[in-house]
N, C-alpha and C positions, 0 to 999 in steps of 0.2 A: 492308630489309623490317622492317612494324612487330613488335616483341617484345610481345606482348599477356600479359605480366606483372601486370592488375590484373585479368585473367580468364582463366582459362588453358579454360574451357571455350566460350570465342567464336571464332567461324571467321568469318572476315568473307566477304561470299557472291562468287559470281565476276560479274566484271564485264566480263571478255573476251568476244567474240561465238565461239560454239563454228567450232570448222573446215567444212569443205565434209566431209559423210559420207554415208554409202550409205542413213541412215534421219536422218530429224529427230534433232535433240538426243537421245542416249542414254537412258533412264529404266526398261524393264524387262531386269535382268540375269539371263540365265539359268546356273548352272554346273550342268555333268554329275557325275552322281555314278555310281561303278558299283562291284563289291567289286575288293580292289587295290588305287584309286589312291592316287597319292602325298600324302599330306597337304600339304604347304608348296606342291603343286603350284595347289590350289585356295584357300587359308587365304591364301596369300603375297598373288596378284591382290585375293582378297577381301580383304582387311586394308587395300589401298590404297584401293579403293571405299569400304569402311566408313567411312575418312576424309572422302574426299568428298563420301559421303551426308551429313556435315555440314554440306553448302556448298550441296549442291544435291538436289533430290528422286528419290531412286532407291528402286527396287524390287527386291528381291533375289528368284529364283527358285533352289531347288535342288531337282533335279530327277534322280528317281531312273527304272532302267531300267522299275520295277514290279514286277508290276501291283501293289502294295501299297505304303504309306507306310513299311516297315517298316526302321531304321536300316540305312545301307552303311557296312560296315566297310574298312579301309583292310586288314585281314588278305590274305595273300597265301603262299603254297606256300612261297615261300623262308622262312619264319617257322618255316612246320608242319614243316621238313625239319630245325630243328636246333631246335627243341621251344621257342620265343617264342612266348607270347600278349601283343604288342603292339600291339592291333590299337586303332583309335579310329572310334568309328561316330556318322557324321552322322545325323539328323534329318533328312528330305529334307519340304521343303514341296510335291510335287508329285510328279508321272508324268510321264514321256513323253506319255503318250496324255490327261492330263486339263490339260496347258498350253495356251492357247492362244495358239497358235504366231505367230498372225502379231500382237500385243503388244510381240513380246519384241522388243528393238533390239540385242541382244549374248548368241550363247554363246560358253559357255567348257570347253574338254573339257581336263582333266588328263590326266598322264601317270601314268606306276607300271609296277609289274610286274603287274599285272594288265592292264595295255591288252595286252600279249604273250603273255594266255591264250586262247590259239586254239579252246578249246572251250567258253569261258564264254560260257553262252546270254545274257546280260547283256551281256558287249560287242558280241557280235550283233547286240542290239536297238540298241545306242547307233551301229554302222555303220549297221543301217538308216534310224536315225532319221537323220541325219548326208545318207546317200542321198539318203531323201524328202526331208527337209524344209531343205536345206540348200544346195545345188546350183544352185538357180534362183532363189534370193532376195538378196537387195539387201542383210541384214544384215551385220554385223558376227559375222563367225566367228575365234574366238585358240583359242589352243592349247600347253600348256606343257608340253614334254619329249618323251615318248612320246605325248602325246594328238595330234600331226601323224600319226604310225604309225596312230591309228584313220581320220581327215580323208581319210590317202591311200588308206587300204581301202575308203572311202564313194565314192573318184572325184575330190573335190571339189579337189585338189593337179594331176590331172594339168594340165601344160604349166604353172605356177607352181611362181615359188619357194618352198623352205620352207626350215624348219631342226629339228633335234633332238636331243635327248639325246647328248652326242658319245660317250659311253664305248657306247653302242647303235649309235653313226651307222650303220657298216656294214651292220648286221643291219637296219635300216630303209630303207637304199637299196637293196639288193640285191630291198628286196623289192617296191618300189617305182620301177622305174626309171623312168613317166614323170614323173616330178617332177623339178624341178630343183633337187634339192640342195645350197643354201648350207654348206659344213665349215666355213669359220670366219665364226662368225655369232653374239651375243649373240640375237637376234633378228633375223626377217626379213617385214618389210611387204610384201605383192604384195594391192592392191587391198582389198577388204574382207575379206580374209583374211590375221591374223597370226599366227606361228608363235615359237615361241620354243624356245633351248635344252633344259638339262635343269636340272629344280627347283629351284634360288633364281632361275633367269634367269627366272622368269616376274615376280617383282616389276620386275626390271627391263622387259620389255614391257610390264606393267600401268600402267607410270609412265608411258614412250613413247607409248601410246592415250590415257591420260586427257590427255600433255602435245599430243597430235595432236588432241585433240576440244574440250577445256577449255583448252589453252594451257598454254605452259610454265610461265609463275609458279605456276598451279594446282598443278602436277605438283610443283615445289619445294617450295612449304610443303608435299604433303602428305611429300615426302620426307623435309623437314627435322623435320617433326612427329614423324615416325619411327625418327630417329635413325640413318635409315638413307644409306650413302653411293650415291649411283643411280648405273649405268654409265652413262651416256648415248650412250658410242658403241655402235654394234649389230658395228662389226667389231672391238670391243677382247673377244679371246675366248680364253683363253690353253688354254681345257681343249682347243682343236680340237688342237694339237700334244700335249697331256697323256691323250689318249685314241686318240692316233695316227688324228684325222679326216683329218689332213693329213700 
């Protein structure tokens, strides 16, 4: 691989023909935001894109429950019960309701302790959304940690595989039994819906789709750019035993 030492800010553009996928070449990304989720759950996928918006033309959507633009913080109950204010609030470029939906080629719904608040009218709105708009279309729908826990409330899992959060797994199957549950799983592809672990495994999925769409060299430089070491196997998963999935 060339070491581009006389420019460290040239990406040289992709020259692979993208994979067979559910929409044309990828280009508008959606990620959900709602209060709760897990930051690295969203930042991590997004960080690898950022990359390859360098290589190729994308569009970044985040996209809040609403009705208002107004920042989604990561804050969550378990903070406020031992007195942390460490919460970090996104900027959402969008609504629910002012996207338009049939653009977008890929969402992305995090996980957190917030997808597990069962009375937040916010994640409500992101099951319905998930419901409507999700269910009967052709896109590209991922999901990293707990955001499968929302996917299988919307419908959109049963009779597919998924995977989740394993220190959660149980409390996410039990509650979902038509799904078929992957426990030892970095991530799990079933059609145009991927699922992934719990929060750093979504970088690893993020790699896996861009190296399924844009091809694997793609997917190394961006990984190597990053310094980051990518899992590449989806059953090399050590936390399913570490969290008693299995």
């Amino acid at each position: 691989m060339t070491n581009p030492t006389t420019n460290p800010d040239h990406y040289p553009p992709i020259t692979t023909s993208p994979s067979p996928s559910p929409t044309p070449t990828p280009k508008n990304l959606a990620f959900i935001l709602y209060p709760g989720f897990q930051s690295i759950d969203l930042f991590g996928p997004l960080d690898m894109l950022a990359l390859l918006a360098n290589r190729t033309p994308l569009n970044l959507y985040l996209v809040s429950p609403g009705p208002s633009l107004a920042p989604v913080s990561t804050a969550h109950h378990v903070w406020a019960k031992v007195g942390s204010r460490f919460g970090t609030e996104v900027v959402p470029t969008h609504t629910l309701d002012d996207v338009a939906w049939g653009d977008i080629d890929m969402v992305l719904v995090p996980g957190g302790i917030g997808a597990r608040d069962e009375e937040s009218a916010d994640v409500g709105r992101v099951v319905e959304f998930v419901k409507g708009n999700e269910k009967e279309k052709k896109r590209w729908l991922l999901s990293v940690c707990t955001g499968s826990h929302l996917l299988a409330k919307a419908g959109v899992l049963d009779g597919r595989k998924a995977t989740t959060n394993k220190r959660v797994f149980g409390w996410v199957k039990a509650r979902h039994p038509s799904v078929h549950w992957i426990a030892k799983a970095r991530w799990v592809a079933d059609g145009n819906i991927w699922t992934s672990s719990g929060i750093s495994a979504g970088i690893d999925l993020a790699l896996a789709w861009i190296a399924h769409v844009w091809g694997e060299e793609t997917a190394t430089l961006l990984a190597d750019s990053s310094e980051y070491e990518w899992n590449r196997d989806p059953e090399n998963d050590r936390f399913a035993e570490r969290w008693g999935a299995v």
